[in-house]
C-alpha positions as CSV (number, residue, x, y, z in Angstrom):
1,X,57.6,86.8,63.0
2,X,61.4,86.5,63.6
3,X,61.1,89.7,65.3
4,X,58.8,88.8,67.6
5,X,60.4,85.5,67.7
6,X,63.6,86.9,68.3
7,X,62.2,89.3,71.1
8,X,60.1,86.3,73.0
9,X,63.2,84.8,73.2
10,X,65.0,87.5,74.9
11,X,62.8,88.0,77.5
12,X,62.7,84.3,78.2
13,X,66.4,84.4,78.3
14,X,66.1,87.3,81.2
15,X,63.2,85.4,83.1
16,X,65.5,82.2,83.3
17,X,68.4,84.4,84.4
18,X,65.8,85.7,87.2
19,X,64.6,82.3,87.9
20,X,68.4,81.5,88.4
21,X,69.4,84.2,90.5
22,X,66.0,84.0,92.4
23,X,66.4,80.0,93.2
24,X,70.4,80.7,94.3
25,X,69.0,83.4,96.9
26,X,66.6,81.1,98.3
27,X,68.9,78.3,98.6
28,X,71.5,80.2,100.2
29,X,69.0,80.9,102.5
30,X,68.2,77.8,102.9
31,X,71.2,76.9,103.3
32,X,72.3,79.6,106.2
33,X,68.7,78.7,107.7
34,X,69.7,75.0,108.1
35,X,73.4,75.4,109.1
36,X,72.0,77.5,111.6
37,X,69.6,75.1,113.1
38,X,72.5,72.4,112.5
39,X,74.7,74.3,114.8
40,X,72.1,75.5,117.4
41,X,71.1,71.0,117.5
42,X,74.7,70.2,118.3
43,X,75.1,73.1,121.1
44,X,71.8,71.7,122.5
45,X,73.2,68.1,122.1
46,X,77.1,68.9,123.8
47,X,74.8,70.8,126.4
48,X,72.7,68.1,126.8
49,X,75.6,65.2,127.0
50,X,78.1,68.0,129.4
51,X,74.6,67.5,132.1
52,X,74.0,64.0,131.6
53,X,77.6,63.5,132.2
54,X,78.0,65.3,135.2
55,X,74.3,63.8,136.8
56,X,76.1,60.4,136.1
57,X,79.7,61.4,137.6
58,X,76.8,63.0,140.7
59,X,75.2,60.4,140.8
60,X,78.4,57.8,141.0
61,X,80.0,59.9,143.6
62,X,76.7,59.4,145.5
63,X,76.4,55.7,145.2
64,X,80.4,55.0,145.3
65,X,79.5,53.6,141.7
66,X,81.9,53.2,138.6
67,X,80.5,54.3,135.5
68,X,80.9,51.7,132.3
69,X,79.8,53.5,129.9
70,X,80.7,56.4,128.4
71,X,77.5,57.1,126.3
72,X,75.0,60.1,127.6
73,X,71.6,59.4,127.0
74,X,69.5,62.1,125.4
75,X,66.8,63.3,127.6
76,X,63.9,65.4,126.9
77,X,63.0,68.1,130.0
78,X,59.2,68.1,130.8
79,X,59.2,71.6,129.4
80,X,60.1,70.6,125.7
81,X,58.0,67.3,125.9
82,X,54.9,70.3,126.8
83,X,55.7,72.4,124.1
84,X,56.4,69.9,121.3
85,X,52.8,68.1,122.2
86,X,51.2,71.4,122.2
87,X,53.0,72.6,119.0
88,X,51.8,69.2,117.4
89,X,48.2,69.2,118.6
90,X,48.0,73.0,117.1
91,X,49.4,71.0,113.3
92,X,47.0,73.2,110.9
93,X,45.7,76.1,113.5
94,X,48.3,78.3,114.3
95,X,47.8,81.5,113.9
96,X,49.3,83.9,111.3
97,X,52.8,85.8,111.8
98,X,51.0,88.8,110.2
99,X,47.6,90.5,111.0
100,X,46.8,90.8,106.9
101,X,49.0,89.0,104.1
102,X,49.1,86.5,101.1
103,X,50.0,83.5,100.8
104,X,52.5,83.4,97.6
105,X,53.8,80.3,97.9
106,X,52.7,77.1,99.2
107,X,54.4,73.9,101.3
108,X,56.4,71.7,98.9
109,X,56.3,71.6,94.7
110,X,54.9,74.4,93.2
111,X,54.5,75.5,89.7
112,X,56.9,78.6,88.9
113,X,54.1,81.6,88.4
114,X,55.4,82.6,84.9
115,X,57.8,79.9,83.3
116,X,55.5,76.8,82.0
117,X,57.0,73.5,83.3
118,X,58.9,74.6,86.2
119,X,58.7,74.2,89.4
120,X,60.0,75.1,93.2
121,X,60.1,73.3,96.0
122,X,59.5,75.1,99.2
123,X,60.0,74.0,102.6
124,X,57.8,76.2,104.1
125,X,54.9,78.8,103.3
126,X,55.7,82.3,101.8
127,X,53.5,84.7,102.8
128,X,53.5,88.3,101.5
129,X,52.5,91.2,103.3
130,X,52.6,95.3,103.2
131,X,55.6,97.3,104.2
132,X,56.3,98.4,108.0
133,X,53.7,95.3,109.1
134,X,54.5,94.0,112.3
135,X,55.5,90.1,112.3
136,X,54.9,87.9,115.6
137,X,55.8,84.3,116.7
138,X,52.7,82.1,115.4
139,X,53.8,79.7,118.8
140,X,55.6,80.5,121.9
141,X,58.9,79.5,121.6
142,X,62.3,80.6,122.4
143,X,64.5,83.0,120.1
144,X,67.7,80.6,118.9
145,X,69.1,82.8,116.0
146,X,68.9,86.0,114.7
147,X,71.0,86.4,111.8
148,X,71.1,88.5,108.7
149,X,71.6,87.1,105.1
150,X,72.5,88.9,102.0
151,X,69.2,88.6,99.9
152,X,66.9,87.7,102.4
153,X,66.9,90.4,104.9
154,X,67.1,89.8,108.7
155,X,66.1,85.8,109.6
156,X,64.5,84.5,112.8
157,X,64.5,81.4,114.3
158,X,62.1,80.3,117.2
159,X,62.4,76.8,118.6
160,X,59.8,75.1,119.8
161,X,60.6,72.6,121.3
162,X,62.2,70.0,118.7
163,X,60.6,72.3,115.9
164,X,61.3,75.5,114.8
165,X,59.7,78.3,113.1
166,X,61.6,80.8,110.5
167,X,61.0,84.5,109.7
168,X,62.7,86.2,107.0
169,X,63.2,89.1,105.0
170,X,62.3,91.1,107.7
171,X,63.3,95.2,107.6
172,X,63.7,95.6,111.5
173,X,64.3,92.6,114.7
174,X,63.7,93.9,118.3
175,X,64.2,90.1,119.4
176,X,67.6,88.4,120.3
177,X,68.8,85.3,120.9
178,X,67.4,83.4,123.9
């Protein structure tokens, strides 16, 4: 019994030392994912303020008007208003980024699939699928990063309008940014 004991508890010992390693990968890429969507938000934003800025300053010089404030307002163009209502209505029906795969892990807390009483929390939907398969955007969109993180392969990050898909652990990318 001790042996057995004794040898339960070893391999328990290397499945939490998985788990561990496992759960730093995937926060590092997390982590990479949501500095990169951080960074691509305040380009968009500086981009967005640098226009508004120079419509206003236009627009002054046009009316022979003084500016007051020095605020920019944030607009949405037509185009992204269109895509984010059509990425909302389609909330449950997009299609699949692979023609065949499983789904191994689900949206939000999940129970870890070999250690009793613990659990993940995933902000998104794993899904599995055989070697060489050919991955696809699940929404058109346009390509903002294409980056490649130690662990988790080459990542891809579509924006659609104010949402944005990611693909990772991929082998090959013919896609770049924009």
């Amino acid at each position: 019994q001790e042996y057995l004991y004794q040898k339960f508890k070893n391999e328990e010992n290397i499945l939490i030392s998985k788990l561990a390693k496992e759960e730093s990968l995937r926060r590092n890429l997390r982590d990479r994912i949501n500095e990169a969507i951080r960074q691509e938000i305040a380009a968009e934003e500086a981009r967005r303020k640098k226009e508004e800025a120079e419509r206003l300053v236009s627009s002054d010089t046009k009316n022979n008007l003084n500016s007051s404030s020095s605020e920019s307002i944030f607009l949405e163009t037509k185009e992204s208003y269109k895509l984010n209502a059509s990425f909302e209505k389609n909330k449950g029906r997009l299609p699949w980024p692979v023609k065949r795969g499983n789904i191994t892990e689900n949206f939000g807390k999940n129970l870890h699939p070999t250690l009793k009483n613990v659990t993940t929390n995933n902000r998104g939907i794993d899904i599995s699928t055989s070697k060489n398969s050919q991955v696809r955007a699940v929404f058109k969109g346009q390509v903002t990063s294409v980056l490649k993180i130690p662990g988790a392969g080459k990542v891809i990050i579509i924006k659609h309008g104010n949402y944005r898909t990611v693909y990772s652990n991929l082998q090959d990318t013919y896609v770049k940014s924009g």
